[in-house]
C-alpha positions as CSV (number, residue, x, y, z in Angstrom):
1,X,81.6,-15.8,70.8
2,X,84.2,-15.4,67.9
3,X,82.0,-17.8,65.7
4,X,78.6,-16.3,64.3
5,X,75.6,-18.2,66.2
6,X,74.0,-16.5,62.6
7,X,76.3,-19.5,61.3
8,X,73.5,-22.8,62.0
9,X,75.0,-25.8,62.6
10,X,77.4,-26.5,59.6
11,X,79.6,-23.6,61.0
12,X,79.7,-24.9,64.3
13,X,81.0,-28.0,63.3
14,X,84.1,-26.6,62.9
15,X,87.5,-28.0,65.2
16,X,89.1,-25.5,67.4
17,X,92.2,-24.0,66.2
18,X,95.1,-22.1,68.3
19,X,94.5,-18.5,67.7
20,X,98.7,-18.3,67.7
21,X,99.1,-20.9,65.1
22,X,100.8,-18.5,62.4
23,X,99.2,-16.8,59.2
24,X,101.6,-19.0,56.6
25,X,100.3,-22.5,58.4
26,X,96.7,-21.2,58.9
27,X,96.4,-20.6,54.8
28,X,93.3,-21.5,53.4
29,X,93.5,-25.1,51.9
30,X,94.4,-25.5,48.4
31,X,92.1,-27.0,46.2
32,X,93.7,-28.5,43.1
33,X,92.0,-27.2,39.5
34,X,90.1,-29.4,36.7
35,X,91.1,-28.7,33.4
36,X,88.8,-26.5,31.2
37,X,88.7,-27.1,27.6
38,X,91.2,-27.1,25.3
39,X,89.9,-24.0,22.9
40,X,91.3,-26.1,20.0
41,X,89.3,-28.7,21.0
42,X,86.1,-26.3,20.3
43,X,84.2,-25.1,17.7
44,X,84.3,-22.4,16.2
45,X,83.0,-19.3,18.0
46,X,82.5,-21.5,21.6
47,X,84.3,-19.8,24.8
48,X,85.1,-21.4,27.9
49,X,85.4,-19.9,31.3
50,X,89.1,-19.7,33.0
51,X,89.9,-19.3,37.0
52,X,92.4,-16.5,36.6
53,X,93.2,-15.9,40.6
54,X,91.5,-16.7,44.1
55,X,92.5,-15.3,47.3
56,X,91.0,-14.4,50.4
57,X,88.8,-11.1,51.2
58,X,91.2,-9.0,52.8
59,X,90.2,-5.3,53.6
60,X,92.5,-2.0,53.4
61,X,93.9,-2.8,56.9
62,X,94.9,-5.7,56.5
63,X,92.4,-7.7,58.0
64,X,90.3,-11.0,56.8
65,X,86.8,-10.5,55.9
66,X,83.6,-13.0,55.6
67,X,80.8,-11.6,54.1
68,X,77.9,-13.8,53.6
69,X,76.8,-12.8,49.7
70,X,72.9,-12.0,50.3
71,X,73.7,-8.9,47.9
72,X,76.4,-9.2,45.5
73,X,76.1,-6.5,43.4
74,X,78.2,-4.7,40.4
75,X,77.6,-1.3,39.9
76,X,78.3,0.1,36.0
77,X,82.0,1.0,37.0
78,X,82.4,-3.1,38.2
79,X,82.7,-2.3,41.9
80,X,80.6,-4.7,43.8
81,X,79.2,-4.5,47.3
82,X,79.0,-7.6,48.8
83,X,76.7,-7.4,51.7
84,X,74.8,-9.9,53.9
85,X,73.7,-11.1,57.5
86,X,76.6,-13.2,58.7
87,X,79.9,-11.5,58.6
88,X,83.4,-12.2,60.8
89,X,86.3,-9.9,61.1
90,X,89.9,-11.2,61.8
91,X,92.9,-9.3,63.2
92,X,96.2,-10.2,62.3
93,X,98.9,-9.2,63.8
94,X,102.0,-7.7,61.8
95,X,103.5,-11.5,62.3
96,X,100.3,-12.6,60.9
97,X,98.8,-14.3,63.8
98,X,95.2,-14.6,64.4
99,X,94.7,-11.7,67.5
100,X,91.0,-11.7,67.8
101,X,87.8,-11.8,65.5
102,X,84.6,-10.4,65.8
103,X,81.0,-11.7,64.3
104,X,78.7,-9.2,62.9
105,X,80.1,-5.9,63.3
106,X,80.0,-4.7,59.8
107,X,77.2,-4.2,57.4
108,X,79.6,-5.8,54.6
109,X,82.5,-4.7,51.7
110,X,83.3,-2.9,48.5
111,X,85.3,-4.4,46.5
112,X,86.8,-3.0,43.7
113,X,87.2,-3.8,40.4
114,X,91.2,-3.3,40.7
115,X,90.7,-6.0,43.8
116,X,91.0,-3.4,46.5
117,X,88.4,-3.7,49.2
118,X,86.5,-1.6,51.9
119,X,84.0,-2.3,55.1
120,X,81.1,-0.5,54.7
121,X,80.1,0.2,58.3
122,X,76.9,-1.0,59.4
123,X,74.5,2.5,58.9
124,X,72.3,1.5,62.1
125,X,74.3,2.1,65.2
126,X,74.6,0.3,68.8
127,X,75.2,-2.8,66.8
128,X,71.5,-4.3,66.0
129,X,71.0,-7.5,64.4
130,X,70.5,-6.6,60.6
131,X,69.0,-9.5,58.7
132,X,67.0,-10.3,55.1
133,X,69.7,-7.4,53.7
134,X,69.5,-6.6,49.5
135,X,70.4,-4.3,47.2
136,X,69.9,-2.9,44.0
137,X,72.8,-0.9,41.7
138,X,71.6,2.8,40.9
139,X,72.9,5.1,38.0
140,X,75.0,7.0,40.0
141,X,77.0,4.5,40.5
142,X,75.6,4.0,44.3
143,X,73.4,1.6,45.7
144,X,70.0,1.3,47.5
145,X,70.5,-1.3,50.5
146,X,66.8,-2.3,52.2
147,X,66.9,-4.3,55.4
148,X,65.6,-5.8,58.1
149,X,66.4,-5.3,61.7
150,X,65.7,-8.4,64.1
151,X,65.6,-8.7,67.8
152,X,68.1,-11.4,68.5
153,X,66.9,-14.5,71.3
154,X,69.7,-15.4,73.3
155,X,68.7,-19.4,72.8
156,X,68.5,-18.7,69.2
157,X,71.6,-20.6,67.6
158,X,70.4,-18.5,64.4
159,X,69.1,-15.2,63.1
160,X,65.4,-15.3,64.1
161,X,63.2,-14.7,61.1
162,X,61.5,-11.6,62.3
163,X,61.7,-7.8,61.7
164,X,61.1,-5.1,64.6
165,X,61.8,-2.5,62.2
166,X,62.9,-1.9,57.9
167,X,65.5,0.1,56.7
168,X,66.4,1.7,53.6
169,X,69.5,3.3,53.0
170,X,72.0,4.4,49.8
171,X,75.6,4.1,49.8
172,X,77.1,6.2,47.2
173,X,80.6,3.8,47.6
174,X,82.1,6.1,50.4
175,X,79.6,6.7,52.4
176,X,75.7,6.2,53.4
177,X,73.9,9.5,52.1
178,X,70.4,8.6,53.0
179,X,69.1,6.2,56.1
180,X,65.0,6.2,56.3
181,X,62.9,4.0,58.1
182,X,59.9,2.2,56.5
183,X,56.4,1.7,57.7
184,X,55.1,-1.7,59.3
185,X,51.9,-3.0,58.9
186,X,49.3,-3.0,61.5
187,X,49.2,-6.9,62.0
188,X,51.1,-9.8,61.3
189,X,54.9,-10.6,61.8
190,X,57.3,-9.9,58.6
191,X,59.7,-12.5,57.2
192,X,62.6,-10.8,55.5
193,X,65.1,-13.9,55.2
194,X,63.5,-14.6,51.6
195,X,63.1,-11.2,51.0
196,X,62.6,-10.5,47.2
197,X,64.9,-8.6,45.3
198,X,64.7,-4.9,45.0
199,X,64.0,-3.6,41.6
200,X,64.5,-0.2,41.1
201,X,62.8,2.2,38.1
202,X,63.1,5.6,38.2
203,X,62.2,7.0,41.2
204,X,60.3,4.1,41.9
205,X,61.8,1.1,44.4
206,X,60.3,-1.4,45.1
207,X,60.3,-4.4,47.7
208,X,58.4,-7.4,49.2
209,X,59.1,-10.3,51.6
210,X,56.0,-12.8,53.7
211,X,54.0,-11.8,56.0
212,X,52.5,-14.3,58.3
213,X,49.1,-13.5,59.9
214,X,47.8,-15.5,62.5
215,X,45.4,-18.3,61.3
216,X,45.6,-16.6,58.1
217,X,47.6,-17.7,54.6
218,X,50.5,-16.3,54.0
219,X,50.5,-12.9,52.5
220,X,53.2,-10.4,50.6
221,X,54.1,-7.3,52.0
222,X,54.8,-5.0,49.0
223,X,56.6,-2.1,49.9
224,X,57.3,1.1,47.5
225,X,59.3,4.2,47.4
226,X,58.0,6.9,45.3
227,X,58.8,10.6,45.4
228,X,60.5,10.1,48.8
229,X,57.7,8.4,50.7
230,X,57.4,5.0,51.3
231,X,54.0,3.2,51.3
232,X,53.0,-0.3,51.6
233,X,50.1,-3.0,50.9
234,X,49.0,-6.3,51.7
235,X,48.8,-8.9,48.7
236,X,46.4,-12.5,50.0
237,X,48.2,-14.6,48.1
238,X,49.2,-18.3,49.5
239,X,53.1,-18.1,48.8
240,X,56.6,-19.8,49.6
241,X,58.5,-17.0,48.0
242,X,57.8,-14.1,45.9
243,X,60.3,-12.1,43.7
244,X,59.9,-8.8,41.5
245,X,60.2,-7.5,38.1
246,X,59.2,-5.0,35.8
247,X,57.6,-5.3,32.5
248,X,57.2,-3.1,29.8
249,X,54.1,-4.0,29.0
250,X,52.6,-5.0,32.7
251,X,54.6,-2.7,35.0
252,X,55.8,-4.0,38.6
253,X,55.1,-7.4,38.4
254,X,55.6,-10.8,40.8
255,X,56.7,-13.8,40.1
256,X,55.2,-16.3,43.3
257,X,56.4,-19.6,43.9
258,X,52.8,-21.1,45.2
259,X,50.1,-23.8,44.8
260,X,48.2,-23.1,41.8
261,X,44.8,-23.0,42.8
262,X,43.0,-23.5,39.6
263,X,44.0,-27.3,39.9
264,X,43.1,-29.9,42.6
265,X,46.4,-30.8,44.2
266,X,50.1,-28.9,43.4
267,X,53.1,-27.3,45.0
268,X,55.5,-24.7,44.4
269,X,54.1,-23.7,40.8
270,X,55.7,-20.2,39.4
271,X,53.0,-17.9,39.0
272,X,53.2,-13.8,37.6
273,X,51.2,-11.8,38.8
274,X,50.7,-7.9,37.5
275,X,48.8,-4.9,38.8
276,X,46.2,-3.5,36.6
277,X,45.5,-1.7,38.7
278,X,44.8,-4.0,41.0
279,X,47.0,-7.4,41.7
280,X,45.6,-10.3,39.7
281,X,46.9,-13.3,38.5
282,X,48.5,-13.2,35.0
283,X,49.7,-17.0,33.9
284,X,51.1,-20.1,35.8
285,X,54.9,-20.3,34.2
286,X,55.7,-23.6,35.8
287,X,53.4,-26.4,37.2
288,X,54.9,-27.6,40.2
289,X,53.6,-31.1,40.7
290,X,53.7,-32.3,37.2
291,X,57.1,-30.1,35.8
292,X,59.2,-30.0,38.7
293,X,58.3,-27.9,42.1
294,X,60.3,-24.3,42.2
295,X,62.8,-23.1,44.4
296,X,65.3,-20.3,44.9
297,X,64.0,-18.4,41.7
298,X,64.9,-15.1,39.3
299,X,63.4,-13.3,37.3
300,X,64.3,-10.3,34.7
301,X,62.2,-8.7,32.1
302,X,63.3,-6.5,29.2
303,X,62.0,-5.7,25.8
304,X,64.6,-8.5,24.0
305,X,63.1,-11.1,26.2
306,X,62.5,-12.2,30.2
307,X,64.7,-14.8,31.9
308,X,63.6,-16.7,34.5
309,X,66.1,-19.3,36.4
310,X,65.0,-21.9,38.9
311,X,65.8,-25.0,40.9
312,X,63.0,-28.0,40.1
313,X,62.6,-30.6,42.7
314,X,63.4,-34.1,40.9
315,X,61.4,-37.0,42.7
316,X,63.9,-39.7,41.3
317,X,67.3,-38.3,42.1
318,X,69.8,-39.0,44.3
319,X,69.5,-37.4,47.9
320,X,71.9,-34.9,47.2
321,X,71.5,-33.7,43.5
322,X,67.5,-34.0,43.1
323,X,67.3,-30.8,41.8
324,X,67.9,-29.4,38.1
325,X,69.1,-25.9,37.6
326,X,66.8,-25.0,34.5
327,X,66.2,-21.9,32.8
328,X,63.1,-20.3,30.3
329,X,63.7,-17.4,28.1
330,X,61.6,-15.5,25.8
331,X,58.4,-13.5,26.1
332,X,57.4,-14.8,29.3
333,X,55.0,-12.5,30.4
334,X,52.9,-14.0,27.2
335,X,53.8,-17.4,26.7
336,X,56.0,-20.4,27.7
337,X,59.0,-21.0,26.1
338,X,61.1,-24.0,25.9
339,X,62.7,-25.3,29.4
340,X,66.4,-25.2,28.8
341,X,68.0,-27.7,31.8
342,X,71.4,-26.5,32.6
343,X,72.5,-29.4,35.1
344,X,70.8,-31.8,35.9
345,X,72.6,-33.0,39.4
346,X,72.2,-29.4,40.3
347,X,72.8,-28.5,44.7
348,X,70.3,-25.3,45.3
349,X,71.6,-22.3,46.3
350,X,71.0,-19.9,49.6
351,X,70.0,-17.1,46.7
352,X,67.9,-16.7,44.2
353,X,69.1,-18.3,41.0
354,X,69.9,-15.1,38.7
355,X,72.0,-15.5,35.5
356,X,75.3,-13.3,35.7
357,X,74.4,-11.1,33.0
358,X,77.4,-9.5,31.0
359,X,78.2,-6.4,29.3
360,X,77.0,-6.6,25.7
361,X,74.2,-9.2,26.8
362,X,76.2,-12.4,27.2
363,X,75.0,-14.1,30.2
364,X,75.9,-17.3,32.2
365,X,75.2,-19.3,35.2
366,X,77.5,-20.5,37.8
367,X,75.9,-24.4,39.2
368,X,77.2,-26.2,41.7
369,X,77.0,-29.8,40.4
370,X,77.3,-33.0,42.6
371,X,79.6,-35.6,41.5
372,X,79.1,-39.3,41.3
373,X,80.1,-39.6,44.6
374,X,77.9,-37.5,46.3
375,X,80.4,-36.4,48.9
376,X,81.8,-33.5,46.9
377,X,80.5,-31.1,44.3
378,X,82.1,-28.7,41.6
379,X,81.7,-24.7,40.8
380,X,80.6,-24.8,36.5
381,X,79.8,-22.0,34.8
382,X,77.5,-23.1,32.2
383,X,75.7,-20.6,29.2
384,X,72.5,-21.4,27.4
385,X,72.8,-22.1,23.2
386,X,70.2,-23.7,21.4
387,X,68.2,-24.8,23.8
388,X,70.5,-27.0,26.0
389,X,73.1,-26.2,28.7
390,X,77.0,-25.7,27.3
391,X,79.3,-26.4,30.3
392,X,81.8,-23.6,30.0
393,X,83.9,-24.3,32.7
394,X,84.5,-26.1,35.8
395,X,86.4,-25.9,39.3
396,X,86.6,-28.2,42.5
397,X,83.9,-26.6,44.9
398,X,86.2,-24.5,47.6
399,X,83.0,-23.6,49.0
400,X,81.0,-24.6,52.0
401,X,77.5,-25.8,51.4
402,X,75.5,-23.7,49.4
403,X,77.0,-20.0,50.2
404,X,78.4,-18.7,47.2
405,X,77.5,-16.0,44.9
406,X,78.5,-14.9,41.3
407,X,78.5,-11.8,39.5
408,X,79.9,-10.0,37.0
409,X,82.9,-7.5,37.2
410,X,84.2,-6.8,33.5
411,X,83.2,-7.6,30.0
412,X,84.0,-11.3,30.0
413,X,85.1,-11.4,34.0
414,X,83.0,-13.3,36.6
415,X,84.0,-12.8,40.4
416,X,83.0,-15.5,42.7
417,X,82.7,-15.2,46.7
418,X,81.6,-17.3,49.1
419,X,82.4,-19.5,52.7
420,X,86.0,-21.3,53.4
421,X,87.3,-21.7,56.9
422,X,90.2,-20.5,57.7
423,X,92.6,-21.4,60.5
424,X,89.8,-24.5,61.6
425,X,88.1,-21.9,63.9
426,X,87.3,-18.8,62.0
427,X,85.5,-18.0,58.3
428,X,86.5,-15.9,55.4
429,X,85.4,-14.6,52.0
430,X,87.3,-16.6,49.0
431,X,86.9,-14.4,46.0
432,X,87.9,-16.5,42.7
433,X,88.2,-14.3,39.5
434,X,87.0,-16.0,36.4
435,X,87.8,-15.0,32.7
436,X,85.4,-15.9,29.9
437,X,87.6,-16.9,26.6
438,X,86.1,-16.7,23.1
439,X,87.7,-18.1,20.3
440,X,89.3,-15.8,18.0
441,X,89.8,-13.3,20.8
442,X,93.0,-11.0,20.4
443,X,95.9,-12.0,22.4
């Protein structure tokens, strides 16, 4: 099959297109651009976020890439590997027709920060199914990718959510230097399509993801690298998703999207956990039933102050925006801090919700909003100040459904990726390059 079954049923949707139709009619479809605010318009310090450019992935041979964005991640030099479980490879011919394409072949790209890009080749041979794939940025400029790999069912339409066997490996932007295989526990079947996060300190990396035991609550599966050697252990805690962080104060900590059990009925509270020494329960940071249930959340702690992003559930939206993209910063580990909502007709995400964090500490969030007409939605890139959400910027959504990621690739530059079809029948990576812009910048 040329289309992904790791696609689901949105991506199989898609009308048949002639694989001869030519490159120049098979462009991707243009998608005309709201204005962003006039800077004279704003006051006095305010910046606003600019498209700059958009094109489509295209590797260093010329061929078309999609790359789902499961890891999206800058290193200090601005090169990003984009990695994740779905991924199609076009050929073009030197007329630019479509030859052929092939689905999952490649573990995912580099991309540069001059715009050039390179596959990195899938570090487990014979093509296996590689699914619940992360990464983490290291100080050598490399990264450390852990993975799952998943025994595909030929009347699965769609990844299954299991794991035979974990992988770790670091790619130091050439090449992969190290591929190790993890332990597995004893009993139970792993779940790495919510997969946390890897945080790495020091040595030290660190890694978790469900693991479902039969007639048994859910557990985490922490894994940890230190020195070399990977160990693992088995956390009883009644979850829907669990993410990692560390704290100055606490260590390796986990922030678990759960029921909070101290109370008679709730769902999808945020609770932190720490390990002293062993796991215990630190402080519900969200109350699910009576705040707004969690989903796809982040979490970063640092001496100047944690941030933690999330989608809440709203009861009395409409069907397709009944979430709010809201964000807490402060001392969390401690205390609450004021709930800053950031959009309020807010469409979830695939990912976790992280901030794209900036050099010299800016940060910003890129929302996709649903319009009035709850057909179509919009890309804004919205920053926190004084307590409420400042819309930045905004573009007509190119994307499909919910698979997009941001990061950030320069001082004040945001690169975008995620899912447009291209040529009705295949997919490919749309990478839009935003620009923040302060007032008072130098020309």
């Amino acid at each position: 099959m040329l289309l992904s079954r790791r696609l689901g049923h949105a991506a199989r949707a898609v009308a048949v297109c002639v694989a001869s139709i030519p490159l120049a009619q098979c462009a991707l479809a243009p998608t005309p651009r709201l204005p962003a605010p006039r800077l004279d318009q704003e006051l006095p310090g305010q910046c606003v976020a600019r498209e700059v450019s958009r094109k489509p992935l295209v590797v260093e041979d010329g061929r078309l890439l999609y790359v789902e964005p499961a890891a999206f991640v800058p290193n200090h030099r601005g090169d990003v590997m984009l990695a994740g479980t779905m991924n199609m490879l076009i050929d073009l011919s030197s007329e630019g027709r479509v030859k052929g394409a092939s689905g999952d072949s490649v573990f995912g790209a580099l991309i540069r920060r001059d715009g050039r890009a390179h596959i990195i080749p899938s570090p487990v041979p014979d093509g296996r199914l590689l699914t619940g794939i992360r990464a983490v940025a290291r100080k050598d400029g490399g990264w450390s990718a852990v993975f799952a790999e998943s025994k595909p069912h030929p009347r699965e339409e769609v990844a299954p959510d299991t794991a035979v066997r974990l992988w770790h490996g670091i790619y130091d932007g050439k090449r992969w230097s190290l591929l190790e295989q993890l332990p597995l526990p004893t009993e139970g079947a792993l779940r790495p399509r919510l997969a946390a996060t890897p945080v790495l300190r020091g040595d030290t990396l660190a890694w978790a993801m469900t693991l479902r035991v039969p007639n048994l609550a859910n557990r985490i599966a922490l894994f940890e690298r230190r020195g070399g050697r990977w160990t693992y252990e088995i956390i009883p805690t009644f979850h829907a998703q669990v993410q990692l962080a560390y704290s100055d104060t606490l260590g390796l900590m986990m922030a678990v999207v759960q029921p909070d059990t101290m109370v008679r009925s709730d769902g999808n509270s945020l609770i932190l956990w720490a390990r002293k020494p062993a796991w215990r329960r630190v402080r519900r940071v969200v109350h699910g039933d009576a705040e707004g249930q969690v989903y796809t959340p982040s979490l970063t702690l640092s001496p100047t102050g944690g941030v933690l992003s999330w989608h809440a559930q709203v009861d009395d939206g409409p069907p397709r925006a009944g979430r709010e993209a809201r964000v807490m910063i402060g001392a969390l580990e401690e205390r609450n801090t004021p709930v800053v909502t950031l959009d309020s007709a807010a469409v979830s995400t695939q990912y976790p919700f992280a901030p794209v964090l900036l050099p010299g500490g800016g940060r910003l969030w890129v929302v996709e909003h649903a319009l009035p007409d709850m057909r179509s939605t919009e890309i804004r890139f919205v920053r926190d100040s004084a307590q409420t959400g400042v819309l930045m910027g905004r573009i007509p959504n190119p994307y499909l459904s919910q698979f997009y990621g941001a990061t950030a690739v320069g001082p004040r530059e945001v690169l975008v990726t995620g899912l447009q079809y291209f040529a009705n029948r295949y997919i490919v990576s749309l990478l839009l390059r935003v620009r923040v812009e302060c007032r008072g910048d130098k020309p």
